[in-house]
C-alpha positions as CSV (number, residue, x, y, z in Angstrom):
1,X,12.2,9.1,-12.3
2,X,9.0,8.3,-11.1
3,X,7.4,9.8,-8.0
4,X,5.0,8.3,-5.7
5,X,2.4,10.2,-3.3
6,X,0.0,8.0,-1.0
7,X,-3.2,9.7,0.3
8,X,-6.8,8.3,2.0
9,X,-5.0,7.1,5.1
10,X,-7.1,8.1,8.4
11,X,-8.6,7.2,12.1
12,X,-11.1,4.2,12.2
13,X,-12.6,2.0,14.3
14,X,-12.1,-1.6,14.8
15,X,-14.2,-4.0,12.1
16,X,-13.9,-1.0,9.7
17,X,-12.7,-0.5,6.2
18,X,-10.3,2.0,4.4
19,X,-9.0,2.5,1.3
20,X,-5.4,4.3,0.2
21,X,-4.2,5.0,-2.8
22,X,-0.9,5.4,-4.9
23,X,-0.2,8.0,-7.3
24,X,2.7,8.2,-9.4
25,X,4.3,11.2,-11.7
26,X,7.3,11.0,-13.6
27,X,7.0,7.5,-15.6
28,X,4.1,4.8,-16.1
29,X,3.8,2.5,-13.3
30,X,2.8,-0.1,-16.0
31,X,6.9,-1.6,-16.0
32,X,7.2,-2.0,-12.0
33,X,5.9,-4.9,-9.4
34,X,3.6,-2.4,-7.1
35,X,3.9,-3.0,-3.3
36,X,2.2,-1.6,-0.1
37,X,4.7,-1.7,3.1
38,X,3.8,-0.4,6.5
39,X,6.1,0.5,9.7
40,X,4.6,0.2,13.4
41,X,5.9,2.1,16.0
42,X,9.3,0.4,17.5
43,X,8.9,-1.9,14.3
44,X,10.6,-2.7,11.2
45,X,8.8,-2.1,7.9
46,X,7.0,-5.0,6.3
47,X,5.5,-6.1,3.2
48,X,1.4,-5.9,3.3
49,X,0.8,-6.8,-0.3
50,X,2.5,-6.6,-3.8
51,X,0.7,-6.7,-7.4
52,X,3.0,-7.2,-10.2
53,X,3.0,-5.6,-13.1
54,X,0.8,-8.5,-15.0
55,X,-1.8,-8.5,-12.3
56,X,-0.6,-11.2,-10.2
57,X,-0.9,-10.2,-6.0
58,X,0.3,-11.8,-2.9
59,X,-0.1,-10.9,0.7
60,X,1.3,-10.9,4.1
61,X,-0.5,-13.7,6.1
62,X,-1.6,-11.1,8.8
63,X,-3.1,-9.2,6.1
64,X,-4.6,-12.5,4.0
65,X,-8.3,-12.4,3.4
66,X,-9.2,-8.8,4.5
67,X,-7.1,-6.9,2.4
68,X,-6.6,-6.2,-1.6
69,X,-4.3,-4.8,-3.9
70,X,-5.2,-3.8,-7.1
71,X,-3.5,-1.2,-9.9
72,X,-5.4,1.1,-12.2
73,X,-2.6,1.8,-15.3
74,X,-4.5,4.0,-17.0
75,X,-5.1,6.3,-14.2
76,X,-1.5,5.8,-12.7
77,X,-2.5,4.7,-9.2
78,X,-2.1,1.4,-7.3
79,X,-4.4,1.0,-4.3
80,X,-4.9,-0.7,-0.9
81,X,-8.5,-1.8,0.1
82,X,-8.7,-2.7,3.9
83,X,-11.3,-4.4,5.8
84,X,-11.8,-5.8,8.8
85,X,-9.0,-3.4,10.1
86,X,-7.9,-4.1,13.9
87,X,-5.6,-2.3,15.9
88,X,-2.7,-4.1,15.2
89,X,-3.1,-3.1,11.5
90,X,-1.9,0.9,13.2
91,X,1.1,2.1,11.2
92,X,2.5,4.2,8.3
93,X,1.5,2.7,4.9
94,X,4.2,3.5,2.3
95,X,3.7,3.0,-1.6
96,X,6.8,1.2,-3.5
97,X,7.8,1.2,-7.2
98,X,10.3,-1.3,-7.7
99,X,12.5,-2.4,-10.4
100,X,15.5,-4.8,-11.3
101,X,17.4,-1.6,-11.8
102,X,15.7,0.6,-8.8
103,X,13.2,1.3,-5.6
104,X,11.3,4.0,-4.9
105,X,9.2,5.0,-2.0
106,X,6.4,7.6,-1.4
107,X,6.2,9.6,2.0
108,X,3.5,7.3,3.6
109,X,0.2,7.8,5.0
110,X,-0.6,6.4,8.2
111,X,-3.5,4.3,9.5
112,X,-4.9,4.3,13.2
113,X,-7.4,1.7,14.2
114,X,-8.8,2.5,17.5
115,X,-12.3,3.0,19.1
């Protein structure tokens, strides 16, 4: 089964940039459609971005333009690549493997935008 653990979340200011990443133990990650979700405070948990498994990504309009998925197979590890962060953009970021068969989630990292 694999396992996923999401790290490089932190506090940054407004009109800056962060990276997260996505590491998985247990099984390739080469089989599964990749997605980044995040959950606000008082808010349900939505999709940012998702990259599947042949390279192809989509993204959350809110998200559109300033952020980027991409996967590294060899090394495991899916990451998230955010610019032009505002406050809104605050939450947990959680890593998902997912499957016909299954779903898996990591523990979440979260992301503050603030001054």
């Amino acid at each position: 089964q694999v396992q996923l653990v999401e790290s490089g979340g932190g506090l940054v200011q407004p009109g800056g940039s962060l990276s997260v990443s996505c590491a998985a133990s247990g099984s390739s990650l080469t089989p599964y459609t990749m997605g980044w979700y995040r959950q606000a405070p008082g808010k349900q948990r939505e999709l940012v971005a998702q990259i599947t498994s042949g390279g192809a990504a989509n993204y959350a309009d809110s998200v559109k333009g300033r952020f980027t998925i991409s996967r590294d197979n060899a090394k495991n590890t899916v990451y998230l690549h955010l610019n032009s962060l505002k406050p809104e953009d605050t939450a947990v970021y959680y890593c998902n493997a997912a499957s016909p068969y299954f779903s898996v989630w990591g523990q979440g990292t979260q992301v503050t935008v603030s001054s």
